[in-house]
HTML snippet that shows the backbone in 3Dmol.js (N, CA, C, O; Angstrom):
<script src="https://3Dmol.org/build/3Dmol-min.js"></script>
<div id="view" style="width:600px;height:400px;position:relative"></div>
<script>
const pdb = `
ATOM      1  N   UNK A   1       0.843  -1.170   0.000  1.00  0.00           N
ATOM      2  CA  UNK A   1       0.000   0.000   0.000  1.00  0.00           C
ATOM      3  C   UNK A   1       0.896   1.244   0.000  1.00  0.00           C
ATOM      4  O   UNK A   1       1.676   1.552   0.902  1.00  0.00           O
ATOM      5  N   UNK A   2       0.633   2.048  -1.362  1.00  0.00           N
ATOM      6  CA  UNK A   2       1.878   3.078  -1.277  1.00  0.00           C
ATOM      7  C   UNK A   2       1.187   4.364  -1.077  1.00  0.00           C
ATOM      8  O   UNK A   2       1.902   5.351  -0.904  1.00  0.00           O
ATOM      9  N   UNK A   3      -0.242   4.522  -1.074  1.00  0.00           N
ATOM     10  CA  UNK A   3      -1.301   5.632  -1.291  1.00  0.00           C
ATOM     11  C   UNK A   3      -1.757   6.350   0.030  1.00  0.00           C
ATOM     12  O   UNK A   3      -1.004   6.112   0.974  1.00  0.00           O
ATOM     13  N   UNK A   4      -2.636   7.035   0.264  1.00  0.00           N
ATOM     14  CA  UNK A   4      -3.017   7.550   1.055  1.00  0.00           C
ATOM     15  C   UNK A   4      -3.557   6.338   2.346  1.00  0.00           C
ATOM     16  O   UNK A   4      -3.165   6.622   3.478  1.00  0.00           O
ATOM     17  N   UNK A   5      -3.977   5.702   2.280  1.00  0.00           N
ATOM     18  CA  UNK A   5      -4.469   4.568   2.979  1.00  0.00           C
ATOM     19  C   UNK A   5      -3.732   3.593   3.913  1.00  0.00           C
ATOM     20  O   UNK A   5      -4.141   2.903   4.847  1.00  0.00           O
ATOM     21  N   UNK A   6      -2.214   3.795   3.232  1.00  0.00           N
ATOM     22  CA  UNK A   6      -1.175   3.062   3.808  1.00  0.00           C
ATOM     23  C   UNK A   6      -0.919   4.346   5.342  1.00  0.00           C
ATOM     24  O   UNK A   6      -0.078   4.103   6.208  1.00  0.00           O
ATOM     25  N   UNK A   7      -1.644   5.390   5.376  1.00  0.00           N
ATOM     26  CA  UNK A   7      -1.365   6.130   6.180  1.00  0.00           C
ATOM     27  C   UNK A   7      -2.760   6.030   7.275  1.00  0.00           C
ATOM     28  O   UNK A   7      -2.740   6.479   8.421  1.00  0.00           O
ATOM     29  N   UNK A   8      -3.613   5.534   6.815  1.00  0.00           N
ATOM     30  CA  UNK A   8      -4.973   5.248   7.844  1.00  0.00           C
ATOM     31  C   UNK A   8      -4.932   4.652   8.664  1.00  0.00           C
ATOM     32  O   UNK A   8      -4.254   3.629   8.757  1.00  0.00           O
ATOM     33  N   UNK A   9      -5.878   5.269   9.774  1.00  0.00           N
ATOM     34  CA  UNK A   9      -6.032   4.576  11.089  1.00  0.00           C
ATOM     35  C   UNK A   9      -6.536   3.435  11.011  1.00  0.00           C
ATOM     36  O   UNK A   9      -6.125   2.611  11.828  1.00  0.00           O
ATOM     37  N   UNK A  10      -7.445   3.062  10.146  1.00  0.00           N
ATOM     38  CA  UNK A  10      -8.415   1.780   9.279  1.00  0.00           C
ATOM     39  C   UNK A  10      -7.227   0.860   9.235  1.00  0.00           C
ATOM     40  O   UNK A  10      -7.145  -0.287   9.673  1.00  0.00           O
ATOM     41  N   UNK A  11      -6.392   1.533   8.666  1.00  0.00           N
ATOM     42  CA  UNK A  11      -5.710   0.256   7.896  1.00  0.00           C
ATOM     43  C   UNK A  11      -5.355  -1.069   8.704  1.00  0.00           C
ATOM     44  O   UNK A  11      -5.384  -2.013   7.915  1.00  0.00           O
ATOM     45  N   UNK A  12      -5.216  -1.245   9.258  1.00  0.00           N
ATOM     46  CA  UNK A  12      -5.452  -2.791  10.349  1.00  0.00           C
ATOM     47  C   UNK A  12      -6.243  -2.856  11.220  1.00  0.00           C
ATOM     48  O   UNK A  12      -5.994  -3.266  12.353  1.00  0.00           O
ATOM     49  N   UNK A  13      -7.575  -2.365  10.721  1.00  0.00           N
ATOM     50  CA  UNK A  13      -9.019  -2.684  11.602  1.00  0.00           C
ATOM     51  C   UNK A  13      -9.328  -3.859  11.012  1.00  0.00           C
ATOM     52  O   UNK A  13      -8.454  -4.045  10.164  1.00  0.00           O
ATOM     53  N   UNK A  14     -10.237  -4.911  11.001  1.00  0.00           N
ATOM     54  CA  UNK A  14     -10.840  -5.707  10.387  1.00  0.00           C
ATOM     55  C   UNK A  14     -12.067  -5.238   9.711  1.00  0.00           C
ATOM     56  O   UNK A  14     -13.032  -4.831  10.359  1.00  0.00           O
ATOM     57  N   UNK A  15     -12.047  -5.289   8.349  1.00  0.00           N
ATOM     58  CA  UNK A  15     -12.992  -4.797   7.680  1.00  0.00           C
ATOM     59  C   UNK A  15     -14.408  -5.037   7.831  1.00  0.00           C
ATOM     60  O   UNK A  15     -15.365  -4.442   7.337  1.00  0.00           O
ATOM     61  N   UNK A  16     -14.354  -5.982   8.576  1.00  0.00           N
ATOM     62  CA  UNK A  16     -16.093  -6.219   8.971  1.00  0.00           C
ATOM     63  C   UNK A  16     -16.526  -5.601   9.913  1.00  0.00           C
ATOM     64  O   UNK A  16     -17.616  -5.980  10.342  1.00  0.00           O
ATOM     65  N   UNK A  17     -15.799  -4.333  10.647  1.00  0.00           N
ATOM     66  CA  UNK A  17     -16.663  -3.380  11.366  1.00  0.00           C
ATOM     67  C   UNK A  17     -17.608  -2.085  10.799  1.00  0.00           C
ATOM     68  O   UNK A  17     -18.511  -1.439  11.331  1.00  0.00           O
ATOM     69  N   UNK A  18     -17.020  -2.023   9.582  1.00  0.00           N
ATOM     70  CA  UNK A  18     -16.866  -1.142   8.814  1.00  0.00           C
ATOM     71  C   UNK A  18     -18.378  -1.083   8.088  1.00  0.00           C
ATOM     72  O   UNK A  18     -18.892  -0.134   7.496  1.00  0.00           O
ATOM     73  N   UNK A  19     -19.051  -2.776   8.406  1.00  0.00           N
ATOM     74  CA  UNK A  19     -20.249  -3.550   7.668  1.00  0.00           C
ATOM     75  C   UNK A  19     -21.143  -4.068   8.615  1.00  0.00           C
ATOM     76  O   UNK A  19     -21.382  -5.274   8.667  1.00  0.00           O
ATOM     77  N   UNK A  20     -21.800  -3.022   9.579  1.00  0.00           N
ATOM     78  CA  UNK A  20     -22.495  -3.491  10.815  1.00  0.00           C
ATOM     79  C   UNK A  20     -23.853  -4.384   9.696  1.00  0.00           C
ATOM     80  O   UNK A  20     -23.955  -4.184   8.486  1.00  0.00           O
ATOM     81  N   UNK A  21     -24.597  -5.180  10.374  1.00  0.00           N
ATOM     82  CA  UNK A  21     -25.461  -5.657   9.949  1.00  0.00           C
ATOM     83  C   UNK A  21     -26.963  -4.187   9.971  1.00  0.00           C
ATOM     84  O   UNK A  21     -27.856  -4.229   9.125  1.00  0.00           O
ATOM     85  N   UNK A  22     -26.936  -3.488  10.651  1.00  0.00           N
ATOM     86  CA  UNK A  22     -27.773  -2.893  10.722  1.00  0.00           C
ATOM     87  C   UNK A  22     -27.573  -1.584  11.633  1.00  0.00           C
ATOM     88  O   UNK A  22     -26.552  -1.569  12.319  1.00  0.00           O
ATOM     89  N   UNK A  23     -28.531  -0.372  11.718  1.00  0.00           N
ATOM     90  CA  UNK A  23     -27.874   0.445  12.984  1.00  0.00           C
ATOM     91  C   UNK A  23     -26.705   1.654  12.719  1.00  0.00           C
ATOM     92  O   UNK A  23     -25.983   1.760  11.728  1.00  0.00           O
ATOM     93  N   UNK A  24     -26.729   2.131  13.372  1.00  0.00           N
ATOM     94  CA  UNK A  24     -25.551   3.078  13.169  1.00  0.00           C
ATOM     95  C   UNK A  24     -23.933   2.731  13.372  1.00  0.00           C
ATOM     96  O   UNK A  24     -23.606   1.707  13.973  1.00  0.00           O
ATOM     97  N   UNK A  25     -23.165   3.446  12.953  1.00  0.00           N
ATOM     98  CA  UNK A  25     -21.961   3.156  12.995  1.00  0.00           C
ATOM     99  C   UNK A  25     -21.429   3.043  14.482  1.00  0.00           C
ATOM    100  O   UNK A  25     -21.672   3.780  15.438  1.00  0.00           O
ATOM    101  N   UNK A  26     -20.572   1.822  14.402  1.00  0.00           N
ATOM    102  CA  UNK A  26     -20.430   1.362  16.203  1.00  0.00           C
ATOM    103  C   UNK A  26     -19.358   2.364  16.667  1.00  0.00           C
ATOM    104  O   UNK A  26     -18.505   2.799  15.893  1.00  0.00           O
ATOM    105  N   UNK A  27     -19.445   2.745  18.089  1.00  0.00           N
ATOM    106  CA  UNK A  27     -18.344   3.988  18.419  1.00  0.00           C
ATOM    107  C   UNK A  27     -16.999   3.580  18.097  1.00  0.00           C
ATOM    108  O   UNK A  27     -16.141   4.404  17.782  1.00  0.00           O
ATOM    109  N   UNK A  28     -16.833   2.627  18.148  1.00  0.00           N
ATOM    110  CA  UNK A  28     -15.599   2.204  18.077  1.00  0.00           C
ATOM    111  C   UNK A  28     -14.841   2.520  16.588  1.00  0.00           C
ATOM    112  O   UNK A  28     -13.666   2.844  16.419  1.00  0.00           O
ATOM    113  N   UNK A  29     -15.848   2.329  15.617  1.00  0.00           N
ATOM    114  CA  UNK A  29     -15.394   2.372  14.235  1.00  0.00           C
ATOM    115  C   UNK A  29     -15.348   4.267  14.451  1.00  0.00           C
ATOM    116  O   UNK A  29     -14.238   4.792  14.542  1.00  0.00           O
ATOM    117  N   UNK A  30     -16.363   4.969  14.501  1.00  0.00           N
ATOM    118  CA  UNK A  30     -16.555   6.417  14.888  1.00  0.00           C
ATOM    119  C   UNK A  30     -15.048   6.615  15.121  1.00  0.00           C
ATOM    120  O   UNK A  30     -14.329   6.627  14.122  1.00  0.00           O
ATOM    121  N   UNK A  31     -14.448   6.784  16.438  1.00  0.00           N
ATOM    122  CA  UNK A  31     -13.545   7.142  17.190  1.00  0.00           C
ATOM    123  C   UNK A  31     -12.094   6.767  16.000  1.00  0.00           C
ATOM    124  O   UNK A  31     -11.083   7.447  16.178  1.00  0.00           O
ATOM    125  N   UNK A  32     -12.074   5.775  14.928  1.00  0.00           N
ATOM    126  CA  UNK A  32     -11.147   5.421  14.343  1.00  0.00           C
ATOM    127  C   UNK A  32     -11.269   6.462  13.718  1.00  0.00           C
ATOM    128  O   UNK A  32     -10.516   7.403  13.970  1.00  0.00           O
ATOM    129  N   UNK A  33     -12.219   6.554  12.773  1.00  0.00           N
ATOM    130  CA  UNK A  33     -12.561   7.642  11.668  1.00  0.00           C
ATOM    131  C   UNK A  33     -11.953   9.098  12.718  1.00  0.00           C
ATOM    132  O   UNK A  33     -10.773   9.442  12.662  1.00  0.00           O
ATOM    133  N   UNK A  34     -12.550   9.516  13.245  1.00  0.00           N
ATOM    134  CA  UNK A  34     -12.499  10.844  14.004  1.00  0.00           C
ATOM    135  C   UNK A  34     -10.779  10.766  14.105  1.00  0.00           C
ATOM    136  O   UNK A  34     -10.334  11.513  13.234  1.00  0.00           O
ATOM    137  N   UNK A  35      -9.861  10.224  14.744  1.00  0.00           N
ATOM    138  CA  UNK A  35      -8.696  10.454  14.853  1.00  0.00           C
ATOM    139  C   UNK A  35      -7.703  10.334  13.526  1.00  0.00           C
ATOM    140  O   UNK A  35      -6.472  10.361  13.554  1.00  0.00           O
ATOM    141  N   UNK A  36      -8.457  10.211  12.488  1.00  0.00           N
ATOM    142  CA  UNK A  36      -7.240   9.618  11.409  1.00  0.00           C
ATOM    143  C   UNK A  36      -6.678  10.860  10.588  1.00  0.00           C
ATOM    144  O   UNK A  36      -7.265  11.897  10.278  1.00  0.00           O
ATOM    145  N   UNK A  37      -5.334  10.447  10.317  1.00  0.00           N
ATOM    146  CA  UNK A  37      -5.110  11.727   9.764  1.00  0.00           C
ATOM    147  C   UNK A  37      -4.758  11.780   7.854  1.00  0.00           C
ATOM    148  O   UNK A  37      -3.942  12.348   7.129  1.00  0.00           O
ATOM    149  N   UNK A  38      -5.848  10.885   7.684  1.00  0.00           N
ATOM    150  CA  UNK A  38      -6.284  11.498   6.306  1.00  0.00           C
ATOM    151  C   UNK A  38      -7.566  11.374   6.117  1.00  0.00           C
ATOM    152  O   UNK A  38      -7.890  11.406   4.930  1.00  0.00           O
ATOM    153  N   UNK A  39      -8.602  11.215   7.041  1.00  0.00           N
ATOM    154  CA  UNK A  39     -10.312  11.185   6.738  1.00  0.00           C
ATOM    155  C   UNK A  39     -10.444  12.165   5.544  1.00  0.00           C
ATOM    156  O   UNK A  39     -10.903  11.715   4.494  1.00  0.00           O
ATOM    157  N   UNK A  40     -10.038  13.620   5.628  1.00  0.00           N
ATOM    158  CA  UNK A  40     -10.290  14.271   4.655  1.00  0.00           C
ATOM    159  C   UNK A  40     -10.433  13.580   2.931  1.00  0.00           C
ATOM    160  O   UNK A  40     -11.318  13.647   2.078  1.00  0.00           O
ATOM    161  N   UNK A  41      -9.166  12.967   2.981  1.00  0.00           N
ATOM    162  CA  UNK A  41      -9.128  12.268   1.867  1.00  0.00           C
ATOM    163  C   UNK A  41      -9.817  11.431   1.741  1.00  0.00           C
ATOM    164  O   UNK A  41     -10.450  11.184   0.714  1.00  0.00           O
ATOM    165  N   UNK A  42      -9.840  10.764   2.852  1.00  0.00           N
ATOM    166  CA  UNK A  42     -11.094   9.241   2.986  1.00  0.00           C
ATOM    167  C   UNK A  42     -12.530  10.368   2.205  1.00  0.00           C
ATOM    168  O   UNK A  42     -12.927  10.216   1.049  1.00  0.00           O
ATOM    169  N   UNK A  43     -12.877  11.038   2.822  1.00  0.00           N
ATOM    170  CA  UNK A  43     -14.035  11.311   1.989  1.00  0.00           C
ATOM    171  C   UNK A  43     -14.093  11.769   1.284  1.00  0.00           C
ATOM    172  O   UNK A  43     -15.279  12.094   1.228  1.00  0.00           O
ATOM    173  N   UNK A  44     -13.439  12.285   0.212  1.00  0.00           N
ATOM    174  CA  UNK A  44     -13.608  12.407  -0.620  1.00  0.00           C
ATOM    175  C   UNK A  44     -13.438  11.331  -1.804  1.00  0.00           C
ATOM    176  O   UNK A  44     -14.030  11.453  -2.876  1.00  0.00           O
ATOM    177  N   UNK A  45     -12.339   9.981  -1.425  1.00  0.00           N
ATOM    178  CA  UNK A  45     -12.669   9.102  -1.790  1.00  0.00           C
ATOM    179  C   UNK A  45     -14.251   8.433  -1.827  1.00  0.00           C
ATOM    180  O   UNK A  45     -14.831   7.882  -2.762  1.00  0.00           O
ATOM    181  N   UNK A  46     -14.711   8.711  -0.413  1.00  0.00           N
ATOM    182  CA  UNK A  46     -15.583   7.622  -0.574  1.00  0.00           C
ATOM    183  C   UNK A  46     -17.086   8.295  -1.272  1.00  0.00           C
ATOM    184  O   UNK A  46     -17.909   7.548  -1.802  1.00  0.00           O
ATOM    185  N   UNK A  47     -17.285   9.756  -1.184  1.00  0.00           N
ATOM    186  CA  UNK A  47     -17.962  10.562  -2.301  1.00  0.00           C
ATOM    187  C   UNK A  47     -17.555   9.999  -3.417  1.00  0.00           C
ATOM    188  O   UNK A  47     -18.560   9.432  -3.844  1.00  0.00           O
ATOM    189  N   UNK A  48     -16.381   9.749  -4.404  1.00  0.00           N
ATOM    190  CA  UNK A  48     -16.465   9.308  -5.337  1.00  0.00           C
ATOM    191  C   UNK A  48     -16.924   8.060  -5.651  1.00  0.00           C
ATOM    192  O   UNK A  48     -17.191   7.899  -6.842  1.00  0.00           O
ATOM    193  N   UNK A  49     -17.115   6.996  -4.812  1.00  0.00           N
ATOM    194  CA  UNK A  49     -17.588   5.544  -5.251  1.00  0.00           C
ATOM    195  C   UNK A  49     -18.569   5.320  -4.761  1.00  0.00           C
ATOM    196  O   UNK A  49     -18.935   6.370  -4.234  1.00  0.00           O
ATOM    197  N   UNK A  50     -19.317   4.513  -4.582  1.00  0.00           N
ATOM    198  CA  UNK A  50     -20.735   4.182  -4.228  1.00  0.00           C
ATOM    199  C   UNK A  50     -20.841   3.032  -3.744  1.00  0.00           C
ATOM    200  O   UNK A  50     -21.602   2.186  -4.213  1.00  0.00           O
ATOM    201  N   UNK A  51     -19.767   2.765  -2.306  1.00  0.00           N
ATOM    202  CA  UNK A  51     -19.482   1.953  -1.851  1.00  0.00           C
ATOM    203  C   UNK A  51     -20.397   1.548  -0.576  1.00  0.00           C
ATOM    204  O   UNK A  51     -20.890   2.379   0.186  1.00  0.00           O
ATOM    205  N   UNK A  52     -20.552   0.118  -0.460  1.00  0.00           N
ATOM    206  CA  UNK A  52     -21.592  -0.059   0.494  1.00  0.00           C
ATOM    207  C   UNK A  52     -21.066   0.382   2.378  1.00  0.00           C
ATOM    208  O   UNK A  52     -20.256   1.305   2.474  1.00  0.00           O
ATOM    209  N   UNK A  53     -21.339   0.002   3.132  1.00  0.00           N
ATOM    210  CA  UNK A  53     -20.768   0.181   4.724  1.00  0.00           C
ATOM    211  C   UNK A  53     -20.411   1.662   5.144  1.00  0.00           C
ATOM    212  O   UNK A  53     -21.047   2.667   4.828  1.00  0.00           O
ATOM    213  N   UNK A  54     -19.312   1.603   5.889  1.00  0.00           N
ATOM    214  CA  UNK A  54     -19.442   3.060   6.149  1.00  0.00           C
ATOM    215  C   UNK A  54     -17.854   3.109   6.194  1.00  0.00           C
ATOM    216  O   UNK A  54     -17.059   2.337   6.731  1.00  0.00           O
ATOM    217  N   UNK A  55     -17.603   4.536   5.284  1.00  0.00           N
ATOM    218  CA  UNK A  55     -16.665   4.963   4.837  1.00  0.00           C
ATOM    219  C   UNK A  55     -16.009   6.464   5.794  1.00  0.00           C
ATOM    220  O   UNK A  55     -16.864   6.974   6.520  1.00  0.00           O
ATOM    221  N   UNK A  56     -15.344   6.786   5.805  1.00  0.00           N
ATOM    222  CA  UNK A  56     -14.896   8.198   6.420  1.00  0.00           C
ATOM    223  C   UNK A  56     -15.801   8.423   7.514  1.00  0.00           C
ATOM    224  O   UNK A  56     -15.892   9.590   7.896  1.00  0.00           O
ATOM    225  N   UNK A  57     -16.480   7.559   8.090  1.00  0.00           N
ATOM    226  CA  UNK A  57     -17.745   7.637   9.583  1.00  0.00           C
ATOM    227  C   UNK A  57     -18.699   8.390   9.061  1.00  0.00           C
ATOM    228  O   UNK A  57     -19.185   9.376   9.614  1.00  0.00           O
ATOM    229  N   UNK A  58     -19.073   7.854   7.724  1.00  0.00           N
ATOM    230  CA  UNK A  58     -20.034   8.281   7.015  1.00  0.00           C
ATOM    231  C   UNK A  58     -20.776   6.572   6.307  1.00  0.00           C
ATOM    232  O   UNK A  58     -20.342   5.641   5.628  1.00  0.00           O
ATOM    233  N   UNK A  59     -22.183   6.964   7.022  1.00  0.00           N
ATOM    234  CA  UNK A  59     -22.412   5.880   5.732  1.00  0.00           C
ATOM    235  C   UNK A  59     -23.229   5.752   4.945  1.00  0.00           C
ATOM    236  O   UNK A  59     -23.836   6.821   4.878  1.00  0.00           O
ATOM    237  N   UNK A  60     -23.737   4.851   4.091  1.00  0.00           N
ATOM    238  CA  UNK A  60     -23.934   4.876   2.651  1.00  0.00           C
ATOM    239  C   UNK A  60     -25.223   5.801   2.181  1.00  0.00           C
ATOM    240  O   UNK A  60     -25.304   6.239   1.034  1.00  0.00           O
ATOM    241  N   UNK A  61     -26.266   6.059   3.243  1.00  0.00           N
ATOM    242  CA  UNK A  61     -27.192   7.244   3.169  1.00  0.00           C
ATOM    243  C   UNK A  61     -26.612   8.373   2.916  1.00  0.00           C
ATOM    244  O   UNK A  61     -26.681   9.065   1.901  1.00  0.00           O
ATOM    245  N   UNK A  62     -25.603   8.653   4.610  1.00  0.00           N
ATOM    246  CA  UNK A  62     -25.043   9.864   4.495  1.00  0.00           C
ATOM    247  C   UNK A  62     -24.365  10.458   3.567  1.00  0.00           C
ATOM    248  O   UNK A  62     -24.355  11.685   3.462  1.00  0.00           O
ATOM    249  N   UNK A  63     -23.532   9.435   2.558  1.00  0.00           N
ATOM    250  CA  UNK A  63     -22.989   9.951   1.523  1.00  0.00           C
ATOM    251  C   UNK A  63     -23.992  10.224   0.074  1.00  0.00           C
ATOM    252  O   UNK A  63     -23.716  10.882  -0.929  1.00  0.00           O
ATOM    253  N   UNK A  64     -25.092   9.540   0.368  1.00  0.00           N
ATOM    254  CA  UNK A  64     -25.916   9.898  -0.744  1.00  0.00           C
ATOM    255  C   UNK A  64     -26.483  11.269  -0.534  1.00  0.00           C
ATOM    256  O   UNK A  64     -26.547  12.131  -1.411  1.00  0.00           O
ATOM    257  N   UNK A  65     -26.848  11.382   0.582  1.00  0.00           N
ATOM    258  CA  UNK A  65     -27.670  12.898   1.000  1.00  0.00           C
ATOM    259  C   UNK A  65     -26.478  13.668   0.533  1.00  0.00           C
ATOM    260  O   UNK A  65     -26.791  14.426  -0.385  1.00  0.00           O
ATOM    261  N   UNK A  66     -24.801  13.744   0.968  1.00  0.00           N
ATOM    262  CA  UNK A  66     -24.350  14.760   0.599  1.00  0.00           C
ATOM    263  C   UNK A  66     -24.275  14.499  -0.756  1.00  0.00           C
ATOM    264  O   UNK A  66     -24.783  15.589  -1.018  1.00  0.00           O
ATOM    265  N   UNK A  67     -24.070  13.965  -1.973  1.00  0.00           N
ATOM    266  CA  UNK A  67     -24.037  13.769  -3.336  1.00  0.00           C
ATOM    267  C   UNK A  67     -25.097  14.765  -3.655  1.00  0.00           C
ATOM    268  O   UNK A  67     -25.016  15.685  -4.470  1.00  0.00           O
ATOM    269  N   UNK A  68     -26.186  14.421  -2.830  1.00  0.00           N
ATOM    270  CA  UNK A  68     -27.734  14.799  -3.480  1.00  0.00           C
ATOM    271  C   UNK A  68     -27.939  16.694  -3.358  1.00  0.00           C
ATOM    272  O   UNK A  68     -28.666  17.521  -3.908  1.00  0.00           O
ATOM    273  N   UNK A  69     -27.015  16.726  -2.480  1.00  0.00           N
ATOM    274  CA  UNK A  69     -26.899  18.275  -1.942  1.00  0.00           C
ATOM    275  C   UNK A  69     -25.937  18.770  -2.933  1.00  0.00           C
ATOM    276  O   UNK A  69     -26.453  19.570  -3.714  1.00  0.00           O
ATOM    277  N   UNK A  70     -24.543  18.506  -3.161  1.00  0.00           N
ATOM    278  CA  UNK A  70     -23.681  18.704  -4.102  1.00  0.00           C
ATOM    279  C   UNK A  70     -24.299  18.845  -5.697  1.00  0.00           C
ATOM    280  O   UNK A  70     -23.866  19.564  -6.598  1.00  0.00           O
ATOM    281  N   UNK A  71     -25.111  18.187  -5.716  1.00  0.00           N
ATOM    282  CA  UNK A  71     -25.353  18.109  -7.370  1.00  0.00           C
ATOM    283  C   UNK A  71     -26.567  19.280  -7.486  1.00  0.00           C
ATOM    284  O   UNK A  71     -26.810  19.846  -8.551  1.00  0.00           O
ATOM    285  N   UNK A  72     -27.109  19.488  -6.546  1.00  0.00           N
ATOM    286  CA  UNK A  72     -28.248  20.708  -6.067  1.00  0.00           C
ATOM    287  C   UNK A  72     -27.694  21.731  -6.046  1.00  0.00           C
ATOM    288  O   UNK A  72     -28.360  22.691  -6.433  1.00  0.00           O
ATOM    289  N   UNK A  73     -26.319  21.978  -5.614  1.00  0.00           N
ATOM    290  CA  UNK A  73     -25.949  23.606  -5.502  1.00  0.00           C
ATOM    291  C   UNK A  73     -25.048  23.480  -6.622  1.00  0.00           C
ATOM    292  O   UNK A  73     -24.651  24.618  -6.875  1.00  0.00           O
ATOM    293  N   UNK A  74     -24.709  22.929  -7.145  1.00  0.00           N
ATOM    294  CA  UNK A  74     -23.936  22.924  -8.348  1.00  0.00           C
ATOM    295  C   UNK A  74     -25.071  23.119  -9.828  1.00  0.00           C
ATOM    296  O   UNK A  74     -24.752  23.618 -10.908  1.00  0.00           O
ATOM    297  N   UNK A  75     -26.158  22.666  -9.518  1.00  0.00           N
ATOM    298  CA  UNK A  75     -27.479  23.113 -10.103  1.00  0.00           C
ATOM    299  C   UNK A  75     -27.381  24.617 -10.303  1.00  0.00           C
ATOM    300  O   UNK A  75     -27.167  25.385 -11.241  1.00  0.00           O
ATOM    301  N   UNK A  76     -27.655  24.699  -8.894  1.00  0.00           N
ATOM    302  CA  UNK A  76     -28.197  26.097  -8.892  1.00  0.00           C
ATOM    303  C   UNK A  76     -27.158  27.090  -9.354  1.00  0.00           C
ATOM    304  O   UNK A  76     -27.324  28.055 -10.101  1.00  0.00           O
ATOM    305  N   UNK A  77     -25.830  26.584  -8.649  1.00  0.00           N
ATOM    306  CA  UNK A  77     -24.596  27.794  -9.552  1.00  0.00           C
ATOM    307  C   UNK A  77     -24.785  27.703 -11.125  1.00  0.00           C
ATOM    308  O   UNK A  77     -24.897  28.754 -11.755  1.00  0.00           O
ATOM    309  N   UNK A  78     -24.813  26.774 -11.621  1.00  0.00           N
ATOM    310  CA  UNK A  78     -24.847  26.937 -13.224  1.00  0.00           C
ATOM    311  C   UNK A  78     -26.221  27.823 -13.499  1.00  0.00           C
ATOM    312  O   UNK A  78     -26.089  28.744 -14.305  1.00  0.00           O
ATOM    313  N   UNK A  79     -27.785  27.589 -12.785  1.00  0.00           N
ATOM    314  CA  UNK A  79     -28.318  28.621 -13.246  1.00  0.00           C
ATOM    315  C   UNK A  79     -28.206  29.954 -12.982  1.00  0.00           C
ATOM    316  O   UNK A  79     -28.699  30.661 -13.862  1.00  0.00           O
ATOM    317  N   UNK A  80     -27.682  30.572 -11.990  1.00  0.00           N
ATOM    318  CA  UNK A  80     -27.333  31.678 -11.982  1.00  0.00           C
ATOM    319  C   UNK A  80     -26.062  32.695 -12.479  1.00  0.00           C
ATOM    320  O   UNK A  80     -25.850  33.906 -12.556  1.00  0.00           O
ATOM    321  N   UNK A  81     -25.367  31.442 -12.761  1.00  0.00           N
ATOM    322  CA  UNK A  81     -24.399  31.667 -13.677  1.00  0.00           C
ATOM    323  C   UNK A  81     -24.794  32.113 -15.805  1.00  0.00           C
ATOM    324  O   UNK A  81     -24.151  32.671 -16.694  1.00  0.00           O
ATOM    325  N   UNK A  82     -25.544  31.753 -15.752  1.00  0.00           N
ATOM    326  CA  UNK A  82     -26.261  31.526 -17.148  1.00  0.00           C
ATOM    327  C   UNK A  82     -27.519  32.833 -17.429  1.00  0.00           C
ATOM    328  O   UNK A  82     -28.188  32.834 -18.463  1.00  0.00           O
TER     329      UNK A  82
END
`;
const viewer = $3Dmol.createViewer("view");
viewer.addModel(pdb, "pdb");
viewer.setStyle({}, {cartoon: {color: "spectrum"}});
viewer.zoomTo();
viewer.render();
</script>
């Protein structure tokens, strides 16, 4: 791992926390996300893919709502731009 990731707090979690069966994200996964020092990047990675579980202590709703907001004000700048 030569990328940003090789620098994550994630990076030797076991990935199946990441994939609760249901429920919100467990504190434990939270508290990983919150201390890492490239989340920034994590999300914006995980805005770009449409990946299932929860990414940057965001999950797969939360990243749709912000998509859904992003593509809304980016709407609206082009019409007022025009």
């Amino acid at each position: 791992m030569t990328d940003w990731r090789s620098r994550s707090t994630c990076k030797d979690v076991d990935p199946d926390l990441f994939f609760p069966d249901a429920g919100p994200l467990p504190r434990s996964v939270a508290r990983i996300c919150q201390r890492c020092p490239v989340l920034i990047t994590c999300t914006f990675d995980a805005l770009r893919r449409n990946d299932l579980g929860y990414q940057a202590g965001l999950s797969k709703a939360e990243r749709d709502r912000i998509r859904r907001w992003d593509r809304a004000q980016r709407a609206r700048m082009e019409r007022s731009a025009s």
